[in-house]
C-alpha positions as CSV (number, residue, x, y, z in Angstrom):
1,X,104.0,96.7,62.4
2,X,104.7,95.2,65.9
3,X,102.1,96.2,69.1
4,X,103.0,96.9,72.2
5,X,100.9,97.6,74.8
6,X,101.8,99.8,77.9
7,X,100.1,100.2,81.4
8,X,101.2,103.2,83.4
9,X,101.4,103.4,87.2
10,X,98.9,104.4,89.6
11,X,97.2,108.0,89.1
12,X,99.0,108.4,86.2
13,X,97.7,108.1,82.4
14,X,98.1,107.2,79.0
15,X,99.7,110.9,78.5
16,X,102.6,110.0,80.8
17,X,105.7,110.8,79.5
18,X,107.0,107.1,79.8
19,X,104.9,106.7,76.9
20,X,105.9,109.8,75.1
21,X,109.8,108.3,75.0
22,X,108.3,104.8,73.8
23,X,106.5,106.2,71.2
24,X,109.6,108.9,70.0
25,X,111.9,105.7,70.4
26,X,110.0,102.9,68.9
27,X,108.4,104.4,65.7
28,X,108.4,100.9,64.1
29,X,105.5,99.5,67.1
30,X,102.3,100.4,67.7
31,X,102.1,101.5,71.4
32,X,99.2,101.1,72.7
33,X,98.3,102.8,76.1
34,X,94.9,103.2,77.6
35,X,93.9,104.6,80.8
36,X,93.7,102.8,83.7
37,X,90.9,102.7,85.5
38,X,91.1,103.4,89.3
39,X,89.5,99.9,90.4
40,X,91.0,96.8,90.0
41,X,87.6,95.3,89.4
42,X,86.8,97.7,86.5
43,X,90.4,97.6,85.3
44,X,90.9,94.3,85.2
45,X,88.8,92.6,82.6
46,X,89.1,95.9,80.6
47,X,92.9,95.3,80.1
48,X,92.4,91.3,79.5
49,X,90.1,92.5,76.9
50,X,92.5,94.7,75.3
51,X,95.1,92.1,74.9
52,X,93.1,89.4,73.9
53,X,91.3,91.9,71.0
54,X,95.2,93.4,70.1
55,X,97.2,90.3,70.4
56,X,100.1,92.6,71.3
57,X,103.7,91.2,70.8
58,X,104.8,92.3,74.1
59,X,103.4,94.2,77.0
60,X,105.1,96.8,79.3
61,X,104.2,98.1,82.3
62,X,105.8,99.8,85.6
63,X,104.3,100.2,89.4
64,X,100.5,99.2,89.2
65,X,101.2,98.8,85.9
66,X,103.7,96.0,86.2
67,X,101.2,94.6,88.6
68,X,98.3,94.7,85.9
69,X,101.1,93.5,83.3
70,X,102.1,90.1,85.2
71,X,98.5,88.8,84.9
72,X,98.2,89.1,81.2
73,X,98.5,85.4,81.1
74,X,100.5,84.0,77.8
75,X,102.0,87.1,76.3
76,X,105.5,88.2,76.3
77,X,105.3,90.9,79.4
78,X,107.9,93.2,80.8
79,X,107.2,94.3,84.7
80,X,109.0,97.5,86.0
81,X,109.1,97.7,89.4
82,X,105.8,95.9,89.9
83,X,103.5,96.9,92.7
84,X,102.5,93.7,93.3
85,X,100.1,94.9,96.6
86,X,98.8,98.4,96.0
87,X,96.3,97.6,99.5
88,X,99.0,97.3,101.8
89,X,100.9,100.8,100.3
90,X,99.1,103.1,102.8
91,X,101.4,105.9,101.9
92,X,100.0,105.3,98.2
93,X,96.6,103.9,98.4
94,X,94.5,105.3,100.9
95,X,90.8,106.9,100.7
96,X,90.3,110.4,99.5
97,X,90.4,112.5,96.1
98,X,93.1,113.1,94.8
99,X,94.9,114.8,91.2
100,X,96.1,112.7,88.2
101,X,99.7,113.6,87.9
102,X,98.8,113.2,83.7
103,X,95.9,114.6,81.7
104,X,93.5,111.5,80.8
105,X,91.6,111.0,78.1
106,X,88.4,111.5,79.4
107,X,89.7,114.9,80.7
108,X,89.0,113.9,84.4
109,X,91.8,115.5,86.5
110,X,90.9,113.8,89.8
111,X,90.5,110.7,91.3
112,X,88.3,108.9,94.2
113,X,89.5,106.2,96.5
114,X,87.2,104.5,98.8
115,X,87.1,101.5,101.4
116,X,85.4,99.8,98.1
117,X,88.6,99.7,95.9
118,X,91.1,99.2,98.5
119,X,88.9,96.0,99.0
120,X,89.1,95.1,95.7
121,X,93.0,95.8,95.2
122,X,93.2,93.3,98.4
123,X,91.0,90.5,96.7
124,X,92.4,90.7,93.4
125,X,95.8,90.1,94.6
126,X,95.3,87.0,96.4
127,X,94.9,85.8,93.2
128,X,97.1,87.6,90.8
129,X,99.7,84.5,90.1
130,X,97.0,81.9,89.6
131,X,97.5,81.1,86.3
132,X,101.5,81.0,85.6
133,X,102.5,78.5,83.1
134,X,105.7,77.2,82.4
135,X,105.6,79.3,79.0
136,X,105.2,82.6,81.3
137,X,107.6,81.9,83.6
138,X,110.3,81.5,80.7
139,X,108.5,84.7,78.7
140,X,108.3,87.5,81.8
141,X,110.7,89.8,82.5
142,X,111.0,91.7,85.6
143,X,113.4,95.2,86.0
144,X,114.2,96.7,88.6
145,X,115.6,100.1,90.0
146,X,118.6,99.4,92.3
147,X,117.6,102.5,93.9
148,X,113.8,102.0,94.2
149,X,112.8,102.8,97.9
150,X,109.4,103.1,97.4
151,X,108.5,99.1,96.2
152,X,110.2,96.3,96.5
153,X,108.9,93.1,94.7
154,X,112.1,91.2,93.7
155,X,111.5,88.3,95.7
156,X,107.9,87.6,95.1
157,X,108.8,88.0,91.6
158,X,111.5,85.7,91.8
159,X,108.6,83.0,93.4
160,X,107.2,82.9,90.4
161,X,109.7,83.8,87.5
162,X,112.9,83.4,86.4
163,X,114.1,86.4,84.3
164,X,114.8,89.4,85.7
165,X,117.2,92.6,85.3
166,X,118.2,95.2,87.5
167,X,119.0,98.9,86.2
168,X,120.3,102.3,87.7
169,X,117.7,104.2,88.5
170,X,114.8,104.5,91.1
171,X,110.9,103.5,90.6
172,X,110.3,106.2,88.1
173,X,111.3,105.5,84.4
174,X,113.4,108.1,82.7
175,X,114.4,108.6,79.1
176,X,117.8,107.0,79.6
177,X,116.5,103.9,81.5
178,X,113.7,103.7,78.8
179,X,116.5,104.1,76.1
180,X,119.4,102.2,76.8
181,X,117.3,99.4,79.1
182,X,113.8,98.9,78.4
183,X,114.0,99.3,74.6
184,X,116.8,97.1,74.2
185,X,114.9,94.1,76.1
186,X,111.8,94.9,73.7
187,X,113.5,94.8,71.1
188,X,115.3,91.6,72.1
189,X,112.0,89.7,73.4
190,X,110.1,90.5,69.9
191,X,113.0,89.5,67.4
192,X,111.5,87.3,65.0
């Protein structure tokens, strides 16, 4: 069975219903989704680890996710609408508690940001493309929402990959995005 593990956007969870659709549409993988945690420096090493222990055959992610996707170094990696710099998204991450939009795991329904993690969203991406290879840049895919006006990566993407894929839609996956885009690309990056 293939593995493909998916990172979900920012105060979301693995109960999103982006995963849902996967997991309905691709019965043949084995999607893996854990929750995020809400600091970088926590979340991090914990979804290097994952990959590294699951040696998935292609990772997915959208928002912070596609963020958290691009610097899974040397696997096959799709990025929707990648939020590339979460510290500078004021209207997103700012300091407070706030409500996971999804149920998590852990059962937690609400979420702390403080100066802390905004800190260490800002010092992790200085350094997020440190690392490309020549293998990643022909093995990453980014998609994007023609009518995403809440982030807009495309270029800095573009600085440091070459395959990338525009679809109708906004920032949010839906079922038909997920069904007649992003499963078809999955599909096609983990032929054997």
């Amino acid at each position: 069975m293939k593995r493909l593990i998916y990172f979900h956007g920012f105060a979301s969870s693995a109960n999103s219903s982006t995963i849902k659709t996967l997991r309905e549409y691709l019965p043949e993988f084995e999607i893996i989704a854990p929750d995020i945690p809400v600091d970088p420096a926590e979340a991090l090493p914990l979804l290097h680890d994952l990959c590294i222990y699951t040696q998935p055959d292609i990772i997915a992610g959208s928002s912070m996710g596609g963020m958290y996707c691009q610097q899974m170094f040397g696997f096959k990696r799709i990025c929707v609408n990648p939020a590339f710099f979460m510290s500078k998204y004021s209207k997103v991450l700012q300091t407070g508690t706030f409500d996971f939009l999804n149920a998590r795991q852990d059962g937690a329904t609400q979420f702390t940001i403080t100066p802390e993690i905004i800190s260490h969203f800002a010092e992790m991406e200085e350094h997020q493309f440190d690392g490309i290879t020549d293998w990643d840049r022909e093995n990453v895919w980014g998609l994007f929402g023609r009518d995403d006006d809440q982030v807009n990566c495309q270029s800095i993407f573009l600085e440091h990959y070459r395959n990338i894929d525009y679809f109708d839609g906004g920032h949010r996956l839906n079922a038909t995005v997920i069904n007649e885009v992003l499963i078809p690309l999955i599909h096609r990056l983990t032929a054997d």
